[in-house]
DOLOVEX-570340 format. One record per residue (C-alpha): residue number from 1; residue in one letter; x, z, y. Coordinates in nm, 4 decimals, always signed. Example, Ala and Ser with C-alpha at 12.3 -4.5 7.8 and 13.67 -1.06 7.14 Angstrom:
2
<atom num="1" residu="A" c1="+1.2300" c3="+0.7800" c2="-0.4500"/>
<atom num="2" residu="S" c1="+1.3670" c3="+0.7140" c2="-0.1060"/>
! end
This chain:
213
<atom num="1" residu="X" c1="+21.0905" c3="+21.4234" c2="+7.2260"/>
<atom num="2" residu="X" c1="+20.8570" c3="+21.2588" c2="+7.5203"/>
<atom num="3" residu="X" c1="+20.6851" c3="+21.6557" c2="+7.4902"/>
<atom num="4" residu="X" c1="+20.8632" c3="+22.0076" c2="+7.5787"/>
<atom num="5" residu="X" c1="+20.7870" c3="+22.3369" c2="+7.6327"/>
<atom num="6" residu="X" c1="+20.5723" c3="+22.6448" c2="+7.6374"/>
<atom num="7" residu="X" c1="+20.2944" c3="+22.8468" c2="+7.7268"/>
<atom num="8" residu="X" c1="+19.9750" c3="+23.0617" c2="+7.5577"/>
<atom num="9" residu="X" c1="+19.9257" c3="+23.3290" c2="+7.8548"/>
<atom num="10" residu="X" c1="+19.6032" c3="+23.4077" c2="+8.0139"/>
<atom num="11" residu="X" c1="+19.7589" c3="+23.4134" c2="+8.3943"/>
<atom num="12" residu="X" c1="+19.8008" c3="+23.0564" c2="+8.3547"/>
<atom num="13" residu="X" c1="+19.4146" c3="+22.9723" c2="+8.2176"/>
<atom num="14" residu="X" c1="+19.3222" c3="+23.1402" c2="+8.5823"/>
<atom num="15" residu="X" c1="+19.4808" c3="+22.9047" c2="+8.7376"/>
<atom num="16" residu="X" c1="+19.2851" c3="+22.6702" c2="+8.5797"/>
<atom num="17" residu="X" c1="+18.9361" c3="+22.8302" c2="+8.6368"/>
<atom num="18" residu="X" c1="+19.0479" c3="+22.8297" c2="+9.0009"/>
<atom num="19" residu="X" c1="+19.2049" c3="+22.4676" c2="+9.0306"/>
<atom num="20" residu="X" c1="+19.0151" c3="+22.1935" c2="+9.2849"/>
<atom num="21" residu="X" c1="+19.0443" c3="+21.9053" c2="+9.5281"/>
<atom num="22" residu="X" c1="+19.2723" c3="+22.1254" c2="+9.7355"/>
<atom num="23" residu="X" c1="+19.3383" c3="+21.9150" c2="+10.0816"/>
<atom num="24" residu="X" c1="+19.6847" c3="+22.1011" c2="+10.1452"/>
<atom num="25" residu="X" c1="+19.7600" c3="+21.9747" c2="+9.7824"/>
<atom num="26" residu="X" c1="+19.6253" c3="+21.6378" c2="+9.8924"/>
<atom num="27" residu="X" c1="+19.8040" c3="+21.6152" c2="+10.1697"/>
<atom num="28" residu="X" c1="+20.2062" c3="+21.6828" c2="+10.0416"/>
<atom num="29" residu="X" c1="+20.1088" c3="+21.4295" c2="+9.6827"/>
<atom num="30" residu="X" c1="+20.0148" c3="+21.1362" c2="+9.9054"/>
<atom num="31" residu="X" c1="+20.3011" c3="+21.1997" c2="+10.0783"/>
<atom num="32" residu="X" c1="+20.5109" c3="+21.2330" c2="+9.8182"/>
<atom num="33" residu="X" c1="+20.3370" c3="+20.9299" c2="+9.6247"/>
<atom num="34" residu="X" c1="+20.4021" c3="+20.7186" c2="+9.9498"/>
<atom num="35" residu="X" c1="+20.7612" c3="+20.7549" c2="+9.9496"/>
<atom num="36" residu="X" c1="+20.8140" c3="+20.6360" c2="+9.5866"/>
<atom num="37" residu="X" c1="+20.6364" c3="+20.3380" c2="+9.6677"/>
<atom num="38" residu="X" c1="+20.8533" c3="+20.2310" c2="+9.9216"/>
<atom num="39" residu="X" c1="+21.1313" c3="+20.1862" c2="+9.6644"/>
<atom num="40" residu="X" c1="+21.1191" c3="+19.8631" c2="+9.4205"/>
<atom num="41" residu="X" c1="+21.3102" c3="+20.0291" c2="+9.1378"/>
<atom num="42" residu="X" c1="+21.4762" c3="+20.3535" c2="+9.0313"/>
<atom num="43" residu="X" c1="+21.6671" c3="+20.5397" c2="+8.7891"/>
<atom num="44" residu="X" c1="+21.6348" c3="+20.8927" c2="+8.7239"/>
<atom num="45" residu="X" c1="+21.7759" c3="+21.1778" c2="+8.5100"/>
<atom num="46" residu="X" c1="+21.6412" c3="+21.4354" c2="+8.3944"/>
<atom num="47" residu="X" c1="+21.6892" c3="+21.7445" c2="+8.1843"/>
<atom num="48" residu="X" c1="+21.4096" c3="+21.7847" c2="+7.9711"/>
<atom num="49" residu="X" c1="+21.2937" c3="+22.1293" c2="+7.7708"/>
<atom num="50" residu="X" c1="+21.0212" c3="+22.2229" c2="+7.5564"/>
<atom num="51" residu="X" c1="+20.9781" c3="+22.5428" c2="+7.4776"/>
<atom num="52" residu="X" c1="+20.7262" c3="+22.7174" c2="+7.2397"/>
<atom num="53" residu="X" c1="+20.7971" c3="+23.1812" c2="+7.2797"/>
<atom num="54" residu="X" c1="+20.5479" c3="+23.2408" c2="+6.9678"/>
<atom num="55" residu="X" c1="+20.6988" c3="+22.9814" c2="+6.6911"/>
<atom num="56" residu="X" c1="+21.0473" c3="+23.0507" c2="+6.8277"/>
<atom num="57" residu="X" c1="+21.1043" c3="+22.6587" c2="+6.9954"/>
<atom num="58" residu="X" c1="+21.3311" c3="+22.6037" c2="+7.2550"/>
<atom num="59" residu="X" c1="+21.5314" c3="+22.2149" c2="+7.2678"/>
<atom num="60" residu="X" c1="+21.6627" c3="+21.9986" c2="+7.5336"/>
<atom num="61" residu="X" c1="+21.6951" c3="+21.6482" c2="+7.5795"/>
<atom num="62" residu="X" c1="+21.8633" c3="+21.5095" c2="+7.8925"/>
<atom num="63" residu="X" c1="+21.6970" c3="+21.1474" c2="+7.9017"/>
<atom num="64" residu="X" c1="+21.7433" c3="+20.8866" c2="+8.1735"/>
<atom num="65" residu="X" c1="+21.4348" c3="+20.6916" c2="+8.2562"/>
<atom num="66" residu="X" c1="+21.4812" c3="+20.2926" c2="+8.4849"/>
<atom num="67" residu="X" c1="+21.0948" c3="+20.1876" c2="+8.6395"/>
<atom num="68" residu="X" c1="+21.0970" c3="+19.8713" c2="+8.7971"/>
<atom num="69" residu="X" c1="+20.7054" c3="+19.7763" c2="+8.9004"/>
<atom num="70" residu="X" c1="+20.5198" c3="+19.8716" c2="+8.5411"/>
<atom num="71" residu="X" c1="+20.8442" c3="+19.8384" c2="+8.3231"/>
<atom num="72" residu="X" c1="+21.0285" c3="+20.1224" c2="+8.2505"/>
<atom num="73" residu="X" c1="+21.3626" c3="+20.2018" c2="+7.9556"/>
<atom num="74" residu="X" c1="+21.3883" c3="+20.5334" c2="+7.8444"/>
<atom num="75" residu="X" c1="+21.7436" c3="+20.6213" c2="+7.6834"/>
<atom num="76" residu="X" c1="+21.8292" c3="+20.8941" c2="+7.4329"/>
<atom num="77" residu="X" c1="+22.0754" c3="+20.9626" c2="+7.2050"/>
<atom num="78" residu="X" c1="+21.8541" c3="+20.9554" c2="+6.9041"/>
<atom num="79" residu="X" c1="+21.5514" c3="+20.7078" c2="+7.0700"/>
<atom num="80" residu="X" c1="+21.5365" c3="+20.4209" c2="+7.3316"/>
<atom num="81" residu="X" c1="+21.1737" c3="+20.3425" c2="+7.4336"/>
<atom num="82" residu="X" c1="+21.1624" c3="+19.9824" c2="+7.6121"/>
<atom num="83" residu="X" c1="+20.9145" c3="+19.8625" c2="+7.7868"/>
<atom num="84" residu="X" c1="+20.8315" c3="+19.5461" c2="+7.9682"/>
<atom num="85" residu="X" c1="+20.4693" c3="+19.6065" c2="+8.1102"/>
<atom num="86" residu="X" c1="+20.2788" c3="+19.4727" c2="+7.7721"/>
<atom num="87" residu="X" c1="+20.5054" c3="+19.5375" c2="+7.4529"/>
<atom num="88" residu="X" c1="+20.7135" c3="+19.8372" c2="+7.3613"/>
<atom num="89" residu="X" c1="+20.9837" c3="+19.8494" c2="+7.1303"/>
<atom num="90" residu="X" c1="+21.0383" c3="+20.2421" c2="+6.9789"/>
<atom num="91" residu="X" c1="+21.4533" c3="+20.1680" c2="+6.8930"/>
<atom num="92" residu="X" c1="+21.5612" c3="+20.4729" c2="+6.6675"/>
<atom num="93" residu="X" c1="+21.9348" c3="+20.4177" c2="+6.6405"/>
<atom num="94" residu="X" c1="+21.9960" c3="+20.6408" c2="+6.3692"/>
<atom num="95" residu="X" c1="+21.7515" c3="+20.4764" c2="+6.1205"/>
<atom num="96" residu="X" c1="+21.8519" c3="+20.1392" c2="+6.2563"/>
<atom num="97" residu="X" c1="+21.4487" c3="+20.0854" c2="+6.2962"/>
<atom num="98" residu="X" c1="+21.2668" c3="+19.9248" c2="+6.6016"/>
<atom num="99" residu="X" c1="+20.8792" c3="+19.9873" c2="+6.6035"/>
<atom num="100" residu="X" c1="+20.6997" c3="+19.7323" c2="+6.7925"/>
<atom num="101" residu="X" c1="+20.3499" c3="+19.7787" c2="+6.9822"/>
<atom num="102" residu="X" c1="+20.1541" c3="+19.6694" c2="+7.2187"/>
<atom num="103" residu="X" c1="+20.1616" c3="+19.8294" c2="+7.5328"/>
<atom num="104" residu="X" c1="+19.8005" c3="+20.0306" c2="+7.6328"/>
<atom num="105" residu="X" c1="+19.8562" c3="+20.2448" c2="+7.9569"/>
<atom num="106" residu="X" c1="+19.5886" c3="+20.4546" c2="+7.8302"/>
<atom num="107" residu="X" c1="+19.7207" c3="+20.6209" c2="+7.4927"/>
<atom num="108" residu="X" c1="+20.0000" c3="+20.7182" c2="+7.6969"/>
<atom num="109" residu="X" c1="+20.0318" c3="+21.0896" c2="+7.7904"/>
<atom num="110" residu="X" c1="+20.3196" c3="+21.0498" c2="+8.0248"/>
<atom num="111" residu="X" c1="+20.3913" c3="+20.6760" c2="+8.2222"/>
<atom num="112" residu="X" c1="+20.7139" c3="+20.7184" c2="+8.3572"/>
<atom num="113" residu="X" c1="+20.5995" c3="+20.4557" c2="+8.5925"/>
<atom num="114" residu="X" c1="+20.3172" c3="+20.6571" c2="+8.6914"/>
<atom num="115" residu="X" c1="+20.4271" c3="+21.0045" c2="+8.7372"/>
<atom num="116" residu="X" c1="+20.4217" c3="+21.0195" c2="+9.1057"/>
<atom num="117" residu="X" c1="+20.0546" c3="+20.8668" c2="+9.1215"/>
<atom num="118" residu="X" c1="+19.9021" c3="+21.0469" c2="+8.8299"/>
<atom num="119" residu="X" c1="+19.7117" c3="+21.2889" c2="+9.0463"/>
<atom num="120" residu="X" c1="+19.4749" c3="+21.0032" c2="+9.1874"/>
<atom num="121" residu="X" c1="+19.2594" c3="+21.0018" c2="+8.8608"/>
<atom num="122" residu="X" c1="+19.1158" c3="+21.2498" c2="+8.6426"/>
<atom num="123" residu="X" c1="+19.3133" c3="+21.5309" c2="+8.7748"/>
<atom num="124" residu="X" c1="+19.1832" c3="+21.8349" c2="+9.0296"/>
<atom num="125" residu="X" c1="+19.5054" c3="+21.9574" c2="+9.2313"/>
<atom num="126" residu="X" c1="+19.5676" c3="+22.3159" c2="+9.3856"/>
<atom num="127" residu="X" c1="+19.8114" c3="+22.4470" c2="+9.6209"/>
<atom num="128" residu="X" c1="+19.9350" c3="+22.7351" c2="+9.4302"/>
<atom num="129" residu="X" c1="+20.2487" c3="+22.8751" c2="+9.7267"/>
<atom num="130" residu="X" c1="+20.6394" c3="+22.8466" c2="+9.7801"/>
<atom num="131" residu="X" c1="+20.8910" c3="+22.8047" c2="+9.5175"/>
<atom num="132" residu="X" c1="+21.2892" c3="+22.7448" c2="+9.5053"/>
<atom num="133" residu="X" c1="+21.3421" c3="+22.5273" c2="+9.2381"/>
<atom num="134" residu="X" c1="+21.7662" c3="+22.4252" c2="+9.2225"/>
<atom num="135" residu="X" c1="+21.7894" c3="+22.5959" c2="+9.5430"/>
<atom num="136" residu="X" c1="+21.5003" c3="+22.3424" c2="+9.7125"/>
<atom num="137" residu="X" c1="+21.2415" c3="+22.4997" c2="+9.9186"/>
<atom num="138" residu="X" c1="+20.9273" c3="+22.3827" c2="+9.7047"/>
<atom num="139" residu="X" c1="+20.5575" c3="+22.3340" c2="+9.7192"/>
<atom num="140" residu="X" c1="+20.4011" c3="+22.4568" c2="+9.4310"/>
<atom num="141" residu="X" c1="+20.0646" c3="+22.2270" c2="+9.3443"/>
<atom num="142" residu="X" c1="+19.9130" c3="+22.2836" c2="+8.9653"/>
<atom num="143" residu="X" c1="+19.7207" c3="+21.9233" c2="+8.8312"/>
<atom num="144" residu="X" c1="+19.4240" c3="+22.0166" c2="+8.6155"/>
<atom num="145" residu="X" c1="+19.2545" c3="+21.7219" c2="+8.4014"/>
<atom num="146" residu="X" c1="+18.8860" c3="+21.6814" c2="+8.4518"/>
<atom num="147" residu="X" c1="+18.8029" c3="+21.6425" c2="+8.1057"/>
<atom num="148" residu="X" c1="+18.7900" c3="+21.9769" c2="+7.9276"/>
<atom num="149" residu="X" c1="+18.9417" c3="+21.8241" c2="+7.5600"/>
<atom num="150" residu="X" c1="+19.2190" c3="+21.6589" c2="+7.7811"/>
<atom num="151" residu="X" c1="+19.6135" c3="+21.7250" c2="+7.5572"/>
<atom num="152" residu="X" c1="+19.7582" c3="+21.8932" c2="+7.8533"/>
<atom num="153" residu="X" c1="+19.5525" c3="+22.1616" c2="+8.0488"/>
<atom num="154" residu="X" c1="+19.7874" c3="+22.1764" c2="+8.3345"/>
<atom num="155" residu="X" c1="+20.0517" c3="+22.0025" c2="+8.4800"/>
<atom num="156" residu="X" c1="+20.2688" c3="+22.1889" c2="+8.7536"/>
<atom num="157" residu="X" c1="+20.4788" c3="+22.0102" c2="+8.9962"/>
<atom num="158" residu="X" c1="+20.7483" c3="+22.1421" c2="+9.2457"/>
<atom num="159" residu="X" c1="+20.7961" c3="+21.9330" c2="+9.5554"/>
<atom num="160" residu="X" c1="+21.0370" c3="+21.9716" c2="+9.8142"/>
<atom num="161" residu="X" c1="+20.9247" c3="+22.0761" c2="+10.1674"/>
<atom num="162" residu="X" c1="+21.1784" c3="+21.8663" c2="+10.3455"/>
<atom num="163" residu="X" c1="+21.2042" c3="+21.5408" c2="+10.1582"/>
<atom num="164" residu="X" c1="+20.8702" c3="+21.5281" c2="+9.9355"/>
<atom num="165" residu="X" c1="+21.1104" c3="+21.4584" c2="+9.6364"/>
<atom num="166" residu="X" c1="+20.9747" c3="+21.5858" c2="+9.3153"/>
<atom num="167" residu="X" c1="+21.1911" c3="+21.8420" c2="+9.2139"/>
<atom num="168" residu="X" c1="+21.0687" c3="+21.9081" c2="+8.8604"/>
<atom num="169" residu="X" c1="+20.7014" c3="+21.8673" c2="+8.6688"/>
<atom num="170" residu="X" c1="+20.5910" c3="+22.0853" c2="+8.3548"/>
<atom num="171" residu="X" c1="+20.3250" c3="+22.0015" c2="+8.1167"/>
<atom num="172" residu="X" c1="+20.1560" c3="+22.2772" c2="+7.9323"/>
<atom num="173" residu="X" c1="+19.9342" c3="+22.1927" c2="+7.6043"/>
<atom num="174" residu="X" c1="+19.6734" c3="+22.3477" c2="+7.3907"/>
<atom num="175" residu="X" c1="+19.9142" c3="+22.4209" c2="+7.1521"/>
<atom num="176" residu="X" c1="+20.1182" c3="+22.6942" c2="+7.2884"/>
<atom num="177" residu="X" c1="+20.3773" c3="+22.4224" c2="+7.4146"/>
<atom num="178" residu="X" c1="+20.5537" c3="+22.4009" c2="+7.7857"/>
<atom num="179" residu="X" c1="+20.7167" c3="+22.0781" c2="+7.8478"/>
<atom num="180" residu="X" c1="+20.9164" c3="+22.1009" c2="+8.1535"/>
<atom num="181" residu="X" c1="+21.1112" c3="+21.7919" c2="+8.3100"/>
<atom num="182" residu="X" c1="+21.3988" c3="+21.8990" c2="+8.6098"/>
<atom num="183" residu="X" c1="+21.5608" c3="+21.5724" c2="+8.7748"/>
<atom num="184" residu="X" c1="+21.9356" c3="+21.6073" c2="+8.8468"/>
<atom num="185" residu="X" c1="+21.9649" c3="+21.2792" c2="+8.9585"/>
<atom num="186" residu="X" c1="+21.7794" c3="+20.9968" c2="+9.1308"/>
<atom num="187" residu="X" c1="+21.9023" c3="+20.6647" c2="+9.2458"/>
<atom num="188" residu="X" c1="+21.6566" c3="+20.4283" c2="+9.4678"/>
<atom num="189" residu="X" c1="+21.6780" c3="+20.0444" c2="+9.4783"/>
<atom num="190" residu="X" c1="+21.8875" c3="+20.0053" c2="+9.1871"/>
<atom num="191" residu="X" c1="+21.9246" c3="+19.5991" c2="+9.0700"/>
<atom num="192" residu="X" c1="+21.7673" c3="+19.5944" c2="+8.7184"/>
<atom num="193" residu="X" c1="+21.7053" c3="+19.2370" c2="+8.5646"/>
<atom num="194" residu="X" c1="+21.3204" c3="+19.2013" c2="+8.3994"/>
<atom num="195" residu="X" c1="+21.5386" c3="+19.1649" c2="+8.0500"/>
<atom num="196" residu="X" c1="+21.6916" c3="+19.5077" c2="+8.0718"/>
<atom num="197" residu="X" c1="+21.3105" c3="+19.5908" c2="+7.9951"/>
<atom num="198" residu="X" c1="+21.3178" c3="+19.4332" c2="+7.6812"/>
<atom num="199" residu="X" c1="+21.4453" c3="+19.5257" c2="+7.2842"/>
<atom num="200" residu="X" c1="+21.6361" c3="+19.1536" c2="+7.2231"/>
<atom num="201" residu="X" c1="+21.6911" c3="+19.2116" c2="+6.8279"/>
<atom num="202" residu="X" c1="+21.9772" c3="+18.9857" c2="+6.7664"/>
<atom num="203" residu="X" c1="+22.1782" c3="+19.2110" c2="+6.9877"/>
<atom num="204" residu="X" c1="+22.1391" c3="+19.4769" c2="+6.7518"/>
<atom num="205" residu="X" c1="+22.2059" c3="+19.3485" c2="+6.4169"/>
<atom num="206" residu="X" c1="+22.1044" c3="+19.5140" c2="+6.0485"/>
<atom num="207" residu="X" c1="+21.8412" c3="+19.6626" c2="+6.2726"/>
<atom num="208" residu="X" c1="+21.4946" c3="+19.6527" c2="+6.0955"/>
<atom num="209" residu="X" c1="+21.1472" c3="+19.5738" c2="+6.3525"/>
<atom num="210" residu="X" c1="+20.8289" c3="+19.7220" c2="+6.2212"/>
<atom num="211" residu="X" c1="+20.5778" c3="+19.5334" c2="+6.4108"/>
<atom num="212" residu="X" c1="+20.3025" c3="+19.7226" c2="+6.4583"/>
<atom num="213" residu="X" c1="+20.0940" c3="+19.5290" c2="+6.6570"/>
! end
């Protein structure tokens, strides 16, 4: 669900070979990363796809994703992932099941509270051109991990020329999977209590809590 999409082809693994600390890439993700900082919270939704061409895959999901500081919610239809910045409750409404775990910022492959930061470690960034992405005049950068065994062996985001808004990101794997995520909607500043955070149990009852940790 969190994962999405395709990709196996070789024009992509240049990309790779040629990736670096581009400073034109540099330049447009600090800027970019300095303008979601100014905001205390947001909400955001998204339309998310994976797609795999050679086993035939191809799903969306159209989560919405609230970050305030290091807490984020995640809402689906089938799966709610809260999060309150050192437990997370997995609520899976359909099997009336909560799994509870601690929360480790490093088994995570995607921090929704991170995403516009992630470049700043482990990551060489290139400048690849122009793209129109929803009709957005786009920067183009492709986010390479450092570490050769890394899940994900590119990451591309679009970024738009005039506002530094991130227009879309897509995360390609090893295993012939393209995960792409296309906001339609983001609101800054929204008023979130710390609770909205967090799975409260007796609100949700014949639900059953695994606790993991």
């Amino acid at each position: 669900m969190k994962k999405s999409v395709l990709v196996i082809v070789g024009i992509m693994l240049a990309g790779v070979v040629c990736a670096q600390y581009d400073p034109k890439a540099l330049e447009i993700l600090e800027a970019m990363s300095k303008k979601y900082k100014t905001y205390s919270s947001f909400e955001v939704n998204l339309t998310s796809s994976l797609i795999n061409e050679s086993a035939g895959v191809k799903e969306e999901f159209k989560p919405r994703i609230t970050v305030k500081g290091d807490k984020y919610r995640l809402e689906l239809a089938e799966q709610q992932v809260y999060n309150n910045g050192t437990t997370v409750w997995t609520y899976l409404p359909n099997e009336k099941e909560v799994n509870i775990d601690n929360f480790d910022p490093k088994s995570e492959d995607l921090n929704p509270t991170k995403i516009f930061e992630m470049y700043k470690k482990g990551f060489k960034y290139l400048l690849v051109g122009d793209k129109t992405e929803g009709g957005v005049a786009c920067d183009e950068i492709d986010l390479v991990p450092e570490k050769k065994d890394a899940q994900y062996f590119k990451i591309k985001m679009l970024i738009s020329k005039k506002d530094k808004n991130v227009q879309s990101w897509t995360m390609f794997d090893r295993g012939g999977n393209r995960y792409k995520y296309t906001i339609t909607k983001f609101t800054p500043n929204i008023k979130v209590e710390d609770a909205f955070f967090t799975f409260d149990i007796k609100k949700f009852p014949g639900v059953t809590p695994n606790d993991l940790r």
